[in-house]
N, C-alpha and C positions, 0 to 999 in steps of 0.2 A: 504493500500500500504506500501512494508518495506520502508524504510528510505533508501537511495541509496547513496551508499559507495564514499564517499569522493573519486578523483584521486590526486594524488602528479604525477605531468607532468615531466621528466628529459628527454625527448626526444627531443628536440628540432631543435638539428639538421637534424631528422628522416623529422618531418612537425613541422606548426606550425598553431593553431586557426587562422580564421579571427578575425581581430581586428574589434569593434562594427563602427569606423567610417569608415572602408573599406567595410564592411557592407552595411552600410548607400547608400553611392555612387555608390554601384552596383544594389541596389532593383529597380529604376524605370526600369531598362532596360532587364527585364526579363517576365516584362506581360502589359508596358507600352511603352518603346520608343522601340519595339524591332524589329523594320524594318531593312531591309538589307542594310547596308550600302553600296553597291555598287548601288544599283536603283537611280531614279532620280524623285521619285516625295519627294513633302517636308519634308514629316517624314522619310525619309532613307535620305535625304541629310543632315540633323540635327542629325541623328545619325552618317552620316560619319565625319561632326562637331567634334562630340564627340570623334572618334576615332583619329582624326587627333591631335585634345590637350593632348589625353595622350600617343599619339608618338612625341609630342613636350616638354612634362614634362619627360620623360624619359632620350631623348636626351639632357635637360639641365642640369639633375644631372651626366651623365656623361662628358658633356662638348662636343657634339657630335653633328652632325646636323640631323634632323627628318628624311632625306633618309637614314641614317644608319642603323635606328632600325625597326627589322622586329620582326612581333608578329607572336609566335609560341606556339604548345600545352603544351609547359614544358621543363624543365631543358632538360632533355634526348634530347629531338629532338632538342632543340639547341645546345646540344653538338655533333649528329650525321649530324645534316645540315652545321656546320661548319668544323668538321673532315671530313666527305664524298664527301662535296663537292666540298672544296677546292682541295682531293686530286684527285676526278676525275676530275673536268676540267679543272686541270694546270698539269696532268700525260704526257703529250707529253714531257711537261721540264725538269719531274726527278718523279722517283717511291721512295722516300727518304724519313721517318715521323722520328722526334723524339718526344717523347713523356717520361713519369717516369710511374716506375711500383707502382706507388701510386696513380694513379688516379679513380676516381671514374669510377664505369663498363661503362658508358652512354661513356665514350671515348677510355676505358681499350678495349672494344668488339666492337667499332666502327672501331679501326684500325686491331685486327684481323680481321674482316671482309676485311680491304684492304689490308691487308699479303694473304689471298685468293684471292684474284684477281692481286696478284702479286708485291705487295709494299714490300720496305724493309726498317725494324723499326729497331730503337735503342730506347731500354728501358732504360732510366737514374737512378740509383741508390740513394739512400735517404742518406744520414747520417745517426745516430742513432735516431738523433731528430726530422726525416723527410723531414731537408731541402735540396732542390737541387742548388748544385753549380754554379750563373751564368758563370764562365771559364770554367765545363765543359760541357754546354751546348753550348759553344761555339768550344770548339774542339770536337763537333761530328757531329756539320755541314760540310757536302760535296759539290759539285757542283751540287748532284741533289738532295739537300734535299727542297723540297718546302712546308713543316709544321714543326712545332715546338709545340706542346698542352701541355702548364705546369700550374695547376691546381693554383688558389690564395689562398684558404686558405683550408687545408686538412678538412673531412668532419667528419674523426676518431676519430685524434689527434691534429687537431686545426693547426696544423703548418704555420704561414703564412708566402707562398715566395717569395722570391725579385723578386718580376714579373718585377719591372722597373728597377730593374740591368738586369734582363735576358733581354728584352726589346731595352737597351743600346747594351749591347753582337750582339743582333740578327741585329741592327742598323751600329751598327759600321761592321760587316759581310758584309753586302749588300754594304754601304760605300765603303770599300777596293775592292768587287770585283764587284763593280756597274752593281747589279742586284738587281730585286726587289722580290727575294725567300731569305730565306724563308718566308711563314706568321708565323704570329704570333698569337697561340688560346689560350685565357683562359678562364675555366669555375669558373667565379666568383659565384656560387650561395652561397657558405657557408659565403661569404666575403659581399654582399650586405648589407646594413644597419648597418655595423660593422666599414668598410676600408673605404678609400680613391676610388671612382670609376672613377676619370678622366682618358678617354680615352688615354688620348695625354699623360701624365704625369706618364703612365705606360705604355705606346709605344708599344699597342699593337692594331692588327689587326682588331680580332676578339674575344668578349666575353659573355660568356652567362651568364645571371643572370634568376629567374625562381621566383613566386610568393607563391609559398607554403614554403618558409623558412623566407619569412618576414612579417608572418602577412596575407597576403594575400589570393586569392584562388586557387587552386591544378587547375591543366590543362593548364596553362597559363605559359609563358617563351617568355624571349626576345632573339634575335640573335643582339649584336651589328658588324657589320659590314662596315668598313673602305672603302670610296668610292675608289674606281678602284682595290678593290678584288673581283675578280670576283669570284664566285660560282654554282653549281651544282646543282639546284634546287631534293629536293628528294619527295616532291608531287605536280602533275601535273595535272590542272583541270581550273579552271577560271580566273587563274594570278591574283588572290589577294598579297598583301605584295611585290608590285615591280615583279611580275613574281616571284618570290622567294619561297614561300608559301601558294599555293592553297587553297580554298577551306573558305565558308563564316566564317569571324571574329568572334570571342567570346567577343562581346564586353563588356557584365557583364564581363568577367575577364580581360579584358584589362584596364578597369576601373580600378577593383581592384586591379590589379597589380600597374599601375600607381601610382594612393592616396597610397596603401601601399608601395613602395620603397619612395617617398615622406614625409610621417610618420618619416621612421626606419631614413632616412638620415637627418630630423629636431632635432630627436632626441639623435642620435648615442653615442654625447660622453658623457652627463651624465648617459642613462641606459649599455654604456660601464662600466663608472668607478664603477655602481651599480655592476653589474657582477660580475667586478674582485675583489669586495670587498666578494659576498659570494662565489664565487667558492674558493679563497685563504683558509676562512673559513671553508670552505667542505673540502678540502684538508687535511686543520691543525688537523681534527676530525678522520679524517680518518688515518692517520699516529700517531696518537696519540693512537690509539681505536683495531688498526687492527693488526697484525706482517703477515712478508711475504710479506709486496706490495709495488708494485713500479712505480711511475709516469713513465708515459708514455708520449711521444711528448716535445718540448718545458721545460726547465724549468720554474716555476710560478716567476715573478717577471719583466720579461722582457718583456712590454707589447704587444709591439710593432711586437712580434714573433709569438703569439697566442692568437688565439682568444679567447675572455674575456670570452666567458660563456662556455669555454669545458674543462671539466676533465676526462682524461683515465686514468687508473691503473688497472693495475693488479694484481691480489688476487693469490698467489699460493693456490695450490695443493686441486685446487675449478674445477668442470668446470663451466665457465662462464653462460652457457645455465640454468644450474638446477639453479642457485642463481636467476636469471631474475624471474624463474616461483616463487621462493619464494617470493623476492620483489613483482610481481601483485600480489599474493596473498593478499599483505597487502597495495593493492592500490598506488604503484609504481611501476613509467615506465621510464624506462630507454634502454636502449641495451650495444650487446656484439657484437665487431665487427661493422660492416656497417649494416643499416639498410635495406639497401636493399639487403643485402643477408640476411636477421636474421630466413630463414629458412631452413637456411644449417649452416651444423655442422662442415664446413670446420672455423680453425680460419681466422683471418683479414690480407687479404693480404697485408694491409698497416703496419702492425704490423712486418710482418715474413720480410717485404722489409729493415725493419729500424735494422733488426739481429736480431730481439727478437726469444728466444728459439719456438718451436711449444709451451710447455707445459703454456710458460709465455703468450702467447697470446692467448692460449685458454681461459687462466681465466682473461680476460679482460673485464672492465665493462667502459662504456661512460655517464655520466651525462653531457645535453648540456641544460643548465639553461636558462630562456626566463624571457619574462614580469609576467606571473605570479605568481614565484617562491620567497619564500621570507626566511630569516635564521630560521623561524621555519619550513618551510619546509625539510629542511635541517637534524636539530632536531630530525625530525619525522624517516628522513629516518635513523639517527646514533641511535635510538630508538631500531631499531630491525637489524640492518645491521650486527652490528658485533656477533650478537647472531645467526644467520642465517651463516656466513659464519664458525664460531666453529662449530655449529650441523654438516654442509656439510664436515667438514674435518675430521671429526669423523667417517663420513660412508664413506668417498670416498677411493675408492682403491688406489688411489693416493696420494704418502707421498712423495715427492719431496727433495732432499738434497736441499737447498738453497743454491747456491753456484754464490756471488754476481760477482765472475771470467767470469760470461754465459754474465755479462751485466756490464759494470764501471758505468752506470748511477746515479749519484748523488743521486738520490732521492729514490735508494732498501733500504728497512727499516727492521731492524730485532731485536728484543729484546731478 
C-alpha cells in the first residue's frame, strides 16, 4: 500500500472534523438508543430525554430558554426558516427586508426568493473592511420593514459586526415608534465557538448557528428563536420542533451538535489567543515572502473585529482558482472566495461589495486555521507558496499595473 499523503487543512471555515469526544456522545444513538423520540414506550421516551438536555444545553450557552431552540438540518435551512418565514407570516404588516450584500447565499437567495413573491429589499453596503454601519441600518428602516438579517461574523473575511449596536439601533426603532417590526436575524454560524453568543446581550430575535463549523456533524443547525416571533413553518409533516420543523429528529446530530458548541465555548478564549498568535505569523510570512498582496477584511491587530483564525489576501496578477489546484497538489486546502461557491469562476461577492477591483479579488486566497493547524504547518505551506505563485505569474496573461490608488488599504504590499 503507498504511504498516503499527509493533508495540511486551511479550510476551516468551509467545515470542520468531528472532534473525537463529539464522536464519543453520538455513537450509542445510531445502532443502540435509536428509537423515535416522539413514541411512548421506554426506549423513545429516554431518547426524547436525551433530546430534551441538548435543547436545554444549547439554550444555556446562549442565555435562552429551551422553547426557543429549534433543531434543524443545517446552517442553510436555518437561515431560510428564519428569512422565509418570518417574512411570510408577518407580510400583511409590511413587504420591507433589509438585509447587506455580504451575506452568505443561505440568506443572499432566500430573500431573492421573497423579491419574487413580491418583497422589497435594501441591500446594505460594506465599508472596505466589510463592516456594516449600525446608523445606517437604522435609517433604512421604514414603517413596513418587518426583517433586518445582518450576518455576525463574515465567512470570507472574518469581519465581525456590531450585531449588538445594530440590535440597540433596531431596539430603540421599535421604542420611538412602539411597534414590534422589525425582527431581528442573525446567522451566527462563522461566530459560534469564537464570540460572545448571549441572546439578550446582542438583542437579537432570531439566530442561527449550524454544527459542521464547530467540530461537530454536517446536517445538523439550530434556529434560535425569540418567544412571541412568530414564524412560517417551511416543512410540514408531524409537528416535531414546536410545529416548527417537521419530520423525525437527528438525534446523533443533535447530540453532537450540542457536546460540540459546549466544547468550542469551554474553550474559546485560549484556542482564540492560539489562532491569532499563528495567523499574525502566517500573515508576517506572507508579506515578507510575497510582493503584490494585500490583506483583505479587518486589519490584524484589533481583535475584537475579526475572527482569530481567518486570513484573506490577495495575490495579484495570479488567478486564484489555478494557485488552489497547485497548493492540493502539495496537500493543501484552503479556498478562493466562498466555499460554497468554489465551483464557479465568478470572484467573491463579499470581496467586489467591500470595492475591491474584479482582478484583486479574483486572486484571493482564504486560510481559516482550526484545532489542528500548528506554525509548522504554516512553514510547510510558505515552503512552496511563494514558489508557486512566481511560476503562475510567469505564464499568466495577466500582468496587472499595481496601482495601490484601486485600494488605500493599509496592508497592499509592494517591493
Amino acid at each position: 500500500m503507498p504511504n498516503k499523503k499527509r493533508i495540511y487543512y486551511f479550510d476551516h471555515a468551509a467545515t470542520t472534523y468531528v472532534d473525537l469526544q463529539v464522536k464519543k456522545v453520538m455513537e450509542p444513538f445510531w445502532c443502540t438508543k435509536f428509537a423515535n423520540p416522539s413514541a411512548l414506550y421506554a426506549s423513545a421516551l429516554e431518547v426524547n430525554g436525551v433530546l430534551n438536555d441538548a435543547r436545554r444545553s444549547v439554550a444555556q450557552i446562549l442565555q435562552a430558554l429551551p422553547d426557543n431552540i429549534i433543531f434543524t438540518g443545517g446552517g442553510t435551512e436555518s437561515d431560510n426558516l428564519a428569512v422565509l418565514g418570518i417574512a411570510r407570516k408577518h407580510k400583511l404588516h409590511g413587504r420591507h427586508i433589509i438585509t447587506t450584500k455580504i451575506e452568505h447565499h443561505a440568506v443572499l437567495h432566500s430573500v431573492e426568493q421573497l423579491k419574487n413573491e413580491g418583497f422589497e429589499v435594501t441591500y446594505l453596503e460594506p465599508d472596505s473592511q466589510g463592516f456594516i454601519s449600525p446608523k445606517r441600518v437604522f435609517a433604512a428602516i421604514r414603517t413596513n420593514t418587518i426583517l433586518v438579517s445582518i450576518m455576525y461574523a463574515n465567512n470570507e473575511i472574518g469581519t465581525v459586526e456590531p450585531i449588538a449596536d445594530v440590535g440597540k439601533e433596531i431596539l430603540k426603532y421599535r421604542k420611538i415608534n412602539n411597534t414590534i417590526y422589525p425582527y431581528f436575524h442573525t446567522d451566527a454560524c462563522q461566530a459560534a465557538g469564537v464570540l460572545e453568543l448571549s441572546v439578550e446581550k446582542l438583542h437579537v430575535d432570531l439566530m442561527t448557528l449550524n454544527g459542521s463549523k464547530i467540530y461537530g456533524p454536517k446536517g445538523v443547525g439550530v434556529l434560535y428563536k425569540r418567544r412571541g416571533a412568530e414564524i412560517q413553518p417551511l416543512i410540514f409533516g408531524g409537528g416535531q420542533e414546536m410545529n416548527l420543523r417537521s419530520g423525525t429528529e437527528n438525534i446523533p446530530g443533535i447530540v453532537g451538535l450540542a457536546k460540540a458548541l459546549e466544547l468550542a465555548q469551554e474553550n474559546r478564549l485560549d484556542e482564540n489567543m492560539r489562532l491569532v498568535d499563528l495567523r499574525n505569523y502566517f500573515w508576517e510570512q506572507v508579506y515578507k515572502k510575497i510582493e503584490k498582496v494585500r490583506l483583505n477584511g479587518p486589519d490584524l491587530g484589533n481583535e475584537s473585529v475579526r475572527l482569530p483564525n481567518n486570513l484573506n489576501f490577495s495575490i495579484l496578477d495570479i488567478e486564484g482558482e489555478a494557485l488552489l489546484l497547485y497548493l492540493d497538489a502539495k496537500g493543501i486546502c484552503c479556498s478562493t472566495g466562498s466555499a460554497c461557491t468554489s465551483t464557479s469562476l465568478e470572484p467573491s461577492h463579499v470581496l467586489l461589495a467591500c470595492g475591491l477591483p474584479y482582478e484583486y479579488a479574483h486572486g484571493s486566497l482564504r486560510f481559516t486555521l482550526g484545532h489542528c493547524n500548528t506554525k509548522a504547518d504554516i512553514d510547510y505551506v510558505m515552503k512552496y507558496l511563494p514558489g508557486i505563485v512566481k511560476r503562475l505569474r510567469e505564464i499568466s496573461p495577466i500582468n496587472l499595473q499595481f496601482d495601490p490608488k484601486k485600494n488605500t488599504h493599509a496592508k497592499i504590499h509592494q517591493r
